[in-house]
RONU-302539 format. One record per residue (C-alpha): residue number from 1; z, y negated, x negated; residue in one letter. Coordinates in steps of 0.25 Angstrom, whole numbers, plus 2048, in hexadecimal, padded with zeros to 3 digits. Each point is the difference from the previous one (the first is absolute). Example, Ala and Ser with C-alpha at 12.3 -4.5 7.8 and 13.67 -1.06 7.14 Angstrom:
REM residues 2
num	Z	Y	X	residuo
1	81F	812	7CF	A $
2	7FE	7F2	7FA	S $
***
This chain:
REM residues 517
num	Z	Y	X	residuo
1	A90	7E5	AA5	X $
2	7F1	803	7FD	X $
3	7FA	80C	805	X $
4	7F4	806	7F9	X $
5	7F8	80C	801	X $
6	804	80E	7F8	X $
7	7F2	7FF	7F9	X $
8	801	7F0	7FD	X $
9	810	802	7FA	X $
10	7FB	80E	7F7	X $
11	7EF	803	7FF	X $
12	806	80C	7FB	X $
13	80A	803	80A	X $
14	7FB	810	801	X $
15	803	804	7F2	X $
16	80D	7FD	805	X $
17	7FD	807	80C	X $
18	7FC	80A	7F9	X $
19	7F4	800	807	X $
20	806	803	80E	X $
21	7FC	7F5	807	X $
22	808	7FD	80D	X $
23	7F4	7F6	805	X $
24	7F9	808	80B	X $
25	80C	808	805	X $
26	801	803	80E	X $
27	80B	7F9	807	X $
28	808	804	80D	X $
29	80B	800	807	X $
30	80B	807	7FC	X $
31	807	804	80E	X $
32	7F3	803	807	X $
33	7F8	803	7F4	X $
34	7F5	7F8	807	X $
35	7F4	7FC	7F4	X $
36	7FF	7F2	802	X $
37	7F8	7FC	7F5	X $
38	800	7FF	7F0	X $
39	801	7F8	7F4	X $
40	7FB	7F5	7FA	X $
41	807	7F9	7F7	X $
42	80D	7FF	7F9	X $
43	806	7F3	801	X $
44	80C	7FE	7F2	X $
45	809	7F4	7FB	X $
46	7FD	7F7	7F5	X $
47	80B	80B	7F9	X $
48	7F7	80C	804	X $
49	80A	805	80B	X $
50	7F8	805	80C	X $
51	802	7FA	80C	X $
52	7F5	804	80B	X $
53	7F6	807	802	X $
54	7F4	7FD	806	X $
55	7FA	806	80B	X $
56	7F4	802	808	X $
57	804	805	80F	X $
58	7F3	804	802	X $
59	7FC	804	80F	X $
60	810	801	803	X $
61	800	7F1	801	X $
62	7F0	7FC	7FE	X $
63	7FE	7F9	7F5	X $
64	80D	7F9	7FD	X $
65	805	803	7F2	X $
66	810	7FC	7FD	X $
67	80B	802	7F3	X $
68	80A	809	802	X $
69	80E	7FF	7F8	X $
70	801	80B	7F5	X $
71	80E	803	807	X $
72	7FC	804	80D	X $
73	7F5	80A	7FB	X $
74	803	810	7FA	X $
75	7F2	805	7F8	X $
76	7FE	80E	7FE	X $
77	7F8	801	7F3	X $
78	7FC	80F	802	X $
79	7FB	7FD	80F	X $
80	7F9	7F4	7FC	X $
81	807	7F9	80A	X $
82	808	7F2	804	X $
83	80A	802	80C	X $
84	805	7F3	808	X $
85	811	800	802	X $
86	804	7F8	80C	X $
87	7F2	7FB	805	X $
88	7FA	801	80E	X $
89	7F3	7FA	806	X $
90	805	7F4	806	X $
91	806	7FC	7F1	X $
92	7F3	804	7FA	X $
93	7FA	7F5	80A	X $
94	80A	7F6	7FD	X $
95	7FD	800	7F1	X $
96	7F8	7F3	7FA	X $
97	7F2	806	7FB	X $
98	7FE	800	7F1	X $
99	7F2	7FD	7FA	X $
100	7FD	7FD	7F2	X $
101	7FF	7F2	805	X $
102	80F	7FF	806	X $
103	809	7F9	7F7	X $
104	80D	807	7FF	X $
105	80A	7F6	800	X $
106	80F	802	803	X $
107	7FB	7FC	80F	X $
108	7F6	80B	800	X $
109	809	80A	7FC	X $
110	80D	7FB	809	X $
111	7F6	804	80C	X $
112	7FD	80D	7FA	X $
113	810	803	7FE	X $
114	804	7FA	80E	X $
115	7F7	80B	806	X $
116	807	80C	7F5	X $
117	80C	7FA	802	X $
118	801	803	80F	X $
119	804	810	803	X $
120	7F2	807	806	X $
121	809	80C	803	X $
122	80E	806	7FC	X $
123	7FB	807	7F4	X $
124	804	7F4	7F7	X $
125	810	7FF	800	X $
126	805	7F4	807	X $
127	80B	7FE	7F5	X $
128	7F2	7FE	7F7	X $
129	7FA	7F7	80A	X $
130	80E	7F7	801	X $
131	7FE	7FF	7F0	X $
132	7F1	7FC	800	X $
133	803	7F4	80A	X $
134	80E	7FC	7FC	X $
135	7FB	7FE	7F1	X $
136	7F3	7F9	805	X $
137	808	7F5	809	X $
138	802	7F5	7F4	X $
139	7F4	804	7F8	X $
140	7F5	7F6	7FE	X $
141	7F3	7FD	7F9	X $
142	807	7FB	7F3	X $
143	80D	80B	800	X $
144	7F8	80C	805	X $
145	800	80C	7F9	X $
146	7FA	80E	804	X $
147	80F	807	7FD	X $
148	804	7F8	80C	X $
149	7F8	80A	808	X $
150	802	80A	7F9	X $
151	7FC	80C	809	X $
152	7F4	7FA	801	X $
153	7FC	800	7F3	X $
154	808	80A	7F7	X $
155	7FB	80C	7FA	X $
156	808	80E	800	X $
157	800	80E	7FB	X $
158	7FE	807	80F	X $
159	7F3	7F8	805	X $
160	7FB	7F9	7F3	X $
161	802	80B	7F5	X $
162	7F4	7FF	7FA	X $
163	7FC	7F1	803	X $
164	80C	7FC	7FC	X $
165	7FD	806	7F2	X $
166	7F3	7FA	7FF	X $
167	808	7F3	803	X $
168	80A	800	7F3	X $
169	7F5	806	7F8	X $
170	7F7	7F2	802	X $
171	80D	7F8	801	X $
172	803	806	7F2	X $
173	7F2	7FC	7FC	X $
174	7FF	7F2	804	X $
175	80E	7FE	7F9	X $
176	7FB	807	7F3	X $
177	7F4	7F6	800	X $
178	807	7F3	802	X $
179	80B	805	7F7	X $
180	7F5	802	7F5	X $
181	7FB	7F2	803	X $
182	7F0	806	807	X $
183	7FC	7F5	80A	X $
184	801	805	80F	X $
185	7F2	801	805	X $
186	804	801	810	X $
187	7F9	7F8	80A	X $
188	806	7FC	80E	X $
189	7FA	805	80B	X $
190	7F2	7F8	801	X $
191	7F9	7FE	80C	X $
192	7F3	808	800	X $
193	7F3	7F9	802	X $
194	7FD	7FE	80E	X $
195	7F4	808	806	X $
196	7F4	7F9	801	X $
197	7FA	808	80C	X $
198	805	804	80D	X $
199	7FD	80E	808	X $
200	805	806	80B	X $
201	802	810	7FD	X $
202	801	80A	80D	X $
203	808	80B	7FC	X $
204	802	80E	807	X $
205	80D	806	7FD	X $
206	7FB	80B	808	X $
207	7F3	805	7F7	X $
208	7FD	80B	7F8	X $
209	80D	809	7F8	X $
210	807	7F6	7F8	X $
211	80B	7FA	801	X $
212	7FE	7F1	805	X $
213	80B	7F8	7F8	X $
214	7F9	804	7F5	X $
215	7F3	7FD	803	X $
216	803	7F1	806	X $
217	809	7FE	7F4	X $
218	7F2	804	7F6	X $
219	7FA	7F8	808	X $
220	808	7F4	7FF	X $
221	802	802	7F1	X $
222	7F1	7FF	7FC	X $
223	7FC	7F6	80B	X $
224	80C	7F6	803	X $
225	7FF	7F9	7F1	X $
226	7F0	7FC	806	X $
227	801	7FF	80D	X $
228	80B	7FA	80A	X $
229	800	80C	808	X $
230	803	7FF	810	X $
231	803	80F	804	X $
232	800	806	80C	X $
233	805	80C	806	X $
234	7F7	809	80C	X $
235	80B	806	808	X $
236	7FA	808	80D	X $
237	7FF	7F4	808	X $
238	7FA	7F7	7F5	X $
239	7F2	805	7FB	X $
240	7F9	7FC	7F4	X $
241	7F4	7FC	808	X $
242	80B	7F6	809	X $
243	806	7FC	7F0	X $
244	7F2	7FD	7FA	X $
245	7FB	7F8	80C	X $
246	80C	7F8	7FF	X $
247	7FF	7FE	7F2	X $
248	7F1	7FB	800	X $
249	804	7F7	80C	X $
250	80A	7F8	7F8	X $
251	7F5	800	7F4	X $
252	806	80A	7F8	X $
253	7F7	7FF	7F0	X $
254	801	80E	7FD	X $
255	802	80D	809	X $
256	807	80B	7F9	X $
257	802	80E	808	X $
258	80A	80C	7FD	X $
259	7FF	80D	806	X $
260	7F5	80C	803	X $
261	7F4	7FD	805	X $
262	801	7FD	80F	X $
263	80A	7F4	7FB	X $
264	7F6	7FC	7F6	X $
265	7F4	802	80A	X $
266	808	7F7	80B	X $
267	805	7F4	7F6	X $
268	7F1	800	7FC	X $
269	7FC	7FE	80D	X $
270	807	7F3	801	X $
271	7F7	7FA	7F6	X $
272	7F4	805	802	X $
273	7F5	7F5	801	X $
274	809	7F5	7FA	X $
275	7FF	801	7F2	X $
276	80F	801	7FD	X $
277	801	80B	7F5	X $
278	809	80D	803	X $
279	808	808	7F6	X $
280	802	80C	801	X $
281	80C	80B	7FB	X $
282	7FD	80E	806	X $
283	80D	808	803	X $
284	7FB	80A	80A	X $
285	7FC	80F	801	X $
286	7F0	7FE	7FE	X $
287	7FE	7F2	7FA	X $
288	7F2	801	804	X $
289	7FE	7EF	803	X $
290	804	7FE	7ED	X $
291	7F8	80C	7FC	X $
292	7F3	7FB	808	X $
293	803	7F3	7FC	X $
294	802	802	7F1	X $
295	80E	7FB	801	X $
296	80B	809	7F9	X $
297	80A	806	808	X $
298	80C	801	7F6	X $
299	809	7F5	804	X $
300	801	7F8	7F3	X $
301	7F1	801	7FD	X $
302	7FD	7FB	80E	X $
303	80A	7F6	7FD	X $
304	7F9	7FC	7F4	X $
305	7F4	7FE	805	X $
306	804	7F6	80B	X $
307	806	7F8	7F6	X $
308	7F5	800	7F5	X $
309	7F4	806	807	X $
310	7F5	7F7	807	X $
311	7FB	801	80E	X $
312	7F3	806	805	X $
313	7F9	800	80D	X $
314	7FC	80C	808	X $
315	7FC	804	80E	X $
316	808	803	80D	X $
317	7FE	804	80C	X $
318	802	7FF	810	X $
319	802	80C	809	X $
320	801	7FD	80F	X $
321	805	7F3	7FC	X $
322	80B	804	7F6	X $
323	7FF	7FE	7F0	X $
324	7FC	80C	7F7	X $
325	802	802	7F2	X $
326	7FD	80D	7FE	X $
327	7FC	80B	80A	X $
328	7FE	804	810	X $
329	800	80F	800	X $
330	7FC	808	80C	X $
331	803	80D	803	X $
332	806	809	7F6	X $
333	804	7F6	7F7	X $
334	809	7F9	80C	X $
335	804	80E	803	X $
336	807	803	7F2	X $
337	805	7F3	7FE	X $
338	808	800	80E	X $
339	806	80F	7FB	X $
340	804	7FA	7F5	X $
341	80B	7F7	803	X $
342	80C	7FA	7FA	X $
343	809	80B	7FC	X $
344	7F6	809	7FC	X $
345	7F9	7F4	7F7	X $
346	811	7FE	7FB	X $
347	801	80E	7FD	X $
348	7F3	805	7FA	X $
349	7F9	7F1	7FB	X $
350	7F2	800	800	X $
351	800	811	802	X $
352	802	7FD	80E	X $
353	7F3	7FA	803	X $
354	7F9	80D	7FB	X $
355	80A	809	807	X $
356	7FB	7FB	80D	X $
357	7F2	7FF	7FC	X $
358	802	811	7FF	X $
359	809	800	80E	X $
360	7F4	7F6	807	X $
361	7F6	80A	7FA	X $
362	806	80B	80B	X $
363	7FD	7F7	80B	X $
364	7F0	7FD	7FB	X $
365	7F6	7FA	80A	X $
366	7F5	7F7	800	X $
367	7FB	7F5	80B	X $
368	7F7	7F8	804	X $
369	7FB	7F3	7F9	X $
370	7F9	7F4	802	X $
371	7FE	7F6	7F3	X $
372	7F8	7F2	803	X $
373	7FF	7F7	7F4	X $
374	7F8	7F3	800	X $
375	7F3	809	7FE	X $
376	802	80F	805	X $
377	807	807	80A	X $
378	805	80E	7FB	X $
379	803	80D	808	X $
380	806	80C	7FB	X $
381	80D	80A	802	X $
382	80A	7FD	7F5	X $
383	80E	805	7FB	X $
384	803	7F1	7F8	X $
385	7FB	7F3	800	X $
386	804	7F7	7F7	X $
387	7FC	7F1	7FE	X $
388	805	7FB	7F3	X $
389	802	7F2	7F8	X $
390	808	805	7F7	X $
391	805	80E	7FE	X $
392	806	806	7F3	X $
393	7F9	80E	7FC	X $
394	80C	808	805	X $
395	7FB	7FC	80F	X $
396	7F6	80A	7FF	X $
397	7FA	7FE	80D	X $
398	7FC	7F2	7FC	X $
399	7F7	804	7F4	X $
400	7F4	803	804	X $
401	7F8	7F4	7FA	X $
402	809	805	7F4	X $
403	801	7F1	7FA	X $
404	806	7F6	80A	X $
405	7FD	7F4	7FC	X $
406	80C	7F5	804	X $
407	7F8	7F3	801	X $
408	7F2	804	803	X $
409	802	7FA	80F	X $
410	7FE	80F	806	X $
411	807	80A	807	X $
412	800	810	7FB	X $
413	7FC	80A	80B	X $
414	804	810	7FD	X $
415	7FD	808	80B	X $
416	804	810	7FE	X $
417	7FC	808	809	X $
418	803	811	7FB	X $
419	7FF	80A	80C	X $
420	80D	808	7FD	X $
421	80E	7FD	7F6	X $
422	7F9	807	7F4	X $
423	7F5	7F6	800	X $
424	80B	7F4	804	X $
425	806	804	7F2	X $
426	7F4	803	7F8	X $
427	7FB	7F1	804	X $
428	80E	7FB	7FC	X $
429	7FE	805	7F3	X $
430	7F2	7FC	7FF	X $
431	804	7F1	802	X $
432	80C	800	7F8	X $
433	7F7	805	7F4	X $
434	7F7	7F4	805	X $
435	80A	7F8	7FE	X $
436	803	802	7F2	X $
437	7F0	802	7FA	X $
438	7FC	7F4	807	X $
439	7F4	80A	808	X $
440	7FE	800	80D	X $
441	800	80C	809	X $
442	7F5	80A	802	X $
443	808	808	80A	X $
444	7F7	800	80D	X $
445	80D	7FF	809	X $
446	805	7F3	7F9	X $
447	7F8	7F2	801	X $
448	802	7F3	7FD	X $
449	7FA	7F2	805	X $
450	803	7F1	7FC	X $
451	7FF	7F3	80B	X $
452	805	7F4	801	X $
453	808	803	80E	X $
454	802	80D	806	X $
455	804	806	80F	X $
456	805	80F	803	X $
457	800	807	80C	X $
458	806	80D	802	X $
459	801	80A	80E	X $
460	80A	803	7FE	X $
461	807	7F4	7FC	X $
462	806	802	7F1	X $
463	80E	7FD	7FB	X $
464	7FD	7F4	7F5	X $
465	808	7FB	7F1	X $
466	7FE	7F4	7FC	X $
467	804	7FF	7F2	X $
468	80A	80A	801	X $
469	807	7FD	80D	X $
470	7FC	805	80E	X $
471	7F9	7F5	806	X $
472	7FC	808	80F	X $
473	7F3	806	805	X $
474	7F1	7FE	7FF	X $
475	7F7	7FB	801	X $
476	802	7F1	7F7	X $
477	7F8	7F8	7FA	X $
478	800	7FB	7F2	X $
479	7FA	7F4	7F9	X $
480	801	7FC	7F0	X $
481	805	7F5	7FB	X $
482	7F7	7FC	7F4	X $
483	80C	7FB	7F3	X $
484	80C	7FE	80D	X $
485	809	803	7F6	X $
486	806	7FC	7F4	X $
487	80A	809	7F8	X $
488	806	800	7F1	X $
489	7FA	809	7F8	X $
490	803	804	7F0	X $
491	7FB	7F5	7F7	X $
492	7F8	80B	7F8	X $
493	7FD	80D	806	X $
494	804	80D	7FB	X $
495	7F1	804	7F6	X $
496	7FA	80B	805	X $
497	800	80D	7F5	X $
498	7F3	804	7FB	X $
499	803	80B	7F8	X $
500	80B	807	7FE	X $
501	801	80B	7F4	X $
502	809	800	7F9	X $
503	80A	80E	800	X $
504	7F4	809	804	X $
505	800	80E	7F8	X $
506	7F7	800	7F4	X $
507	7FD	7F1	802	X $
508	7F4	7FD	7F8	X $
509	7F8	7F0	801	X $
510	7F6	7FD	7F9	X $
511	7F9	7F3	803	X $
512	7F0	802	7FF	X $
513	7F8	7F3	7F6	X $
514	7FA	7F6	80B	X $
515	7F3	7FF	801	X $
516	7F8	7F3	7FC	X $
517	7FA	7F9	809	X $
***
């Protein structure tokens, strides 16, 4: 019996529905009440019955995506939710994967109900399983109908109530069309255009405060009709840095990194000097590496622009022998992001950075420093010393040239060197308005320098952060890569305003008679 896709059988399934979609529902399982993943699809008859629903196990199983019988679910409308009956992981496993390519046949489906029709525990009634096989021993291609399994497929009053209605109400409306003689406009489930380009996307399920099945599944949404996406997974003992060099060494196309910006940073790395373009989808606490970049950090517009946006080259950067996208910090900077760790960046986001930026201001103190670039040795006490390639302006210890400029084959020095905390936060300040009015400093505790290739020496030796991660002590060494890296950026940049007036009290233009010439 033909399958096809709610949406292909009725365009205008959610009138019926009555707008209450049940695509995107979270799904779990009903005797832990484990989320497993969510939905897809529905999958309905040539009559409009429903009979699966598809769904996407998310990072429960990674990446696979199965039908489940209508029968063996219960959907709680008000909770937004799909609960699985009789299912455990080693079922889930078992089940064929369904893509909009799989053709679902009788065979298809006969390996998806051989899988439901074995108990995964005592919640179903063995009477009810004895049925299930005893009415499917003599059933075949040509004699098989759903009713045969019943339990599988049927709809009732106590888990289906409202689903259930939805049924009859679009039953009733396919029926009144053919009755009144209108011609059925349904298609059968089409296999969708296979993508053109492949990528491999390195996905944190780890970063930042949302919830991961979500993300991965946006992601997956908006990318997987273009790209034919190989995902994989960090885990504690897999980094991204291990993932991405894995992926350039098998000639992967198109890098694609998910997560905050030490993921981002690390992925990047891989590819640094070999002109494979990087993507990147910010999901952490700062997002530092997509704001300095120009790249935006909601999900679906970063999405976007790796489908549609274009590539550009920028530099990179080396420090003791290690790739850098964005930042070394030494000092203060290095102090506050090591206060700031895990649960405090969970509980409070990007709050947590400035928090121990006060906490580190209790513990002020300068040192000794020793800069040598290709032309000048430096020498001064300072409290931060920050070497940029990139930097967004909320790293305020990075602005004293107040524009960095991404691709002009330098390195950005900010040295800030106040004798006591109240001077350490009026210089903070001073930078972060740099930042913003694109002029430099004029405080006399705060300096800047560009070069080519730069060396720091501390006594004593400095706790370092390389682009957001704590990367040792000093001193190190770090050398720019003139365009070593090639990331995806939007096809047309957000226009910068000019003016903006209108809303103003009393507003009154007048535009003055130009002058000739």
């Amino acid at each position: 019996m033909t399958l096809k896709k709610l949406s292909d059988f009725e365009p205008n399934y959610l009138q019926t529905f009555e707008g209450n979609d049940i695509i995107g529902f979270k799904v779990y399982i009903d005797s832990s009440e484990e989320k497993v993943g969510s939905v897809k699809d529905i999958l309905v008859d040539e009559s409009g019955h429903f009979r699966y629903l598809v769904v996407d196990f998310g990072l429960w199983i990674f990446n696979k995506t199965i039908i489940l019988p209508v029968g063996r679910s219960r959907v709680d409308y008000e909770a937004q939710r799909i609960y699985v009956l009789g299912l455990n992981r080693k079922q889930a496993e078992n089940l064929p994967e369904y893509s909009d390519s799989v053709l679902v046949n009788y065979d298809y489906e006969e390996q998806v109900r051989g899988v439901y029709r074995s108990p995964a525990n005592d919640s179903l009634a063995s009477e009810e399983i004895e049925l299930v096989e005893s009415n499917t021993i003599a059933s075949n291609q040509d004699n098989y109908n759903y009713q045969q399994d019943s339990s599988l497929y049927d709809l009732n009053d106590t888990n289906h109530q409202t689903l259930k209605l939805y049924q009859d109400r679009l039953l009733a409306k396919k029926n009144s069309a053919i009755n009144s003689g209108e011609t059925e406009i349904t298609q059968q489930i089409q296999p969708r255009k296979k993508p053109t380009r492949s990528a491999c996307l390195i996905f944190n399920p780890v970063a930042g405060q949302s919830d991961a099945n979500v993300d991965l599944a946006t992601i997956q949404r908006i990318l997987e009709p273009e790209f034919n996406l190989d995902i994989r997974i960090t885990t504690p003992e897999v980094d991204a840095d291990q993932l991405a060099q894995e992926a350039v060494d098998r000639g992967v196309e198109l890098l694609i990194a998910s997560g905050g910006d030490g993921t981002l940073s690390a992925a990047a790395a891989a590819v640094v000097g070999t002109g494979v373009p990087i993507g990147i989808i910010s999901r952490g606490t700062a997002n530092a590496f997509a704001t300095a970049l120009g790249i935006p950090a909601a999900i679906e517009a970063a999405c976007e622009t790796i489908r549609d946006g274009k590539t550009r080259v920028v530099d990179a950067a080396y420090c003791n022998g290690k790739p850098m996208v964005l930042l070394a910090g030494i000092g203060f900077e290095a102090e506050t992001v090591e206060l700031a760790d895990r649960e405090a960046k969970n509980r409070f986001g990007m709050l947590a950075y400035v928090l121990a930026g006060v906490q580190q201001l209790r513990n002020f103190s300068s040192f000794e420093t020793r800069i040598e670039t290709e032309d000048k040795i430096v020498t001064l006490n300072a409290a931060a010393v920050t070497i940029a390639n990139a930097a967004p302006p909320t790293s305020v210890l990075a602005q004293g040239p107040a524009e960095l400029i991404v691709d002009d084959g330098l390195l950005d020095v900010t040295l800030v060197a106040p004798t006591n905390s109240i001077g350490a936060i009026a210089a903070a300040y001073n930078l972060l308005q740099s930042a913003y009015s694109s002029e430099t400093s004029d405080r006399p505790d705060t300096g800047f320098l560009r070069a080519k290739s730069i060396k720091v020496t501390t006594n004593p030796p400095q706790k370092v952060v390389l682009d957001g991660e704590l990367f040792g002590y000093t001193p190190i060494e770090v050398e720019c890569v003139p365009g070593g890296l090639t990331i995806i950026v939007p096809a047309i940049p957000e226009e910068n305003v000019d003016e903006k007036l209108e809303g103003l009290p009393n507003l009154r233009v007048e535009l003055k008679p130009q002058e000739e010439s």
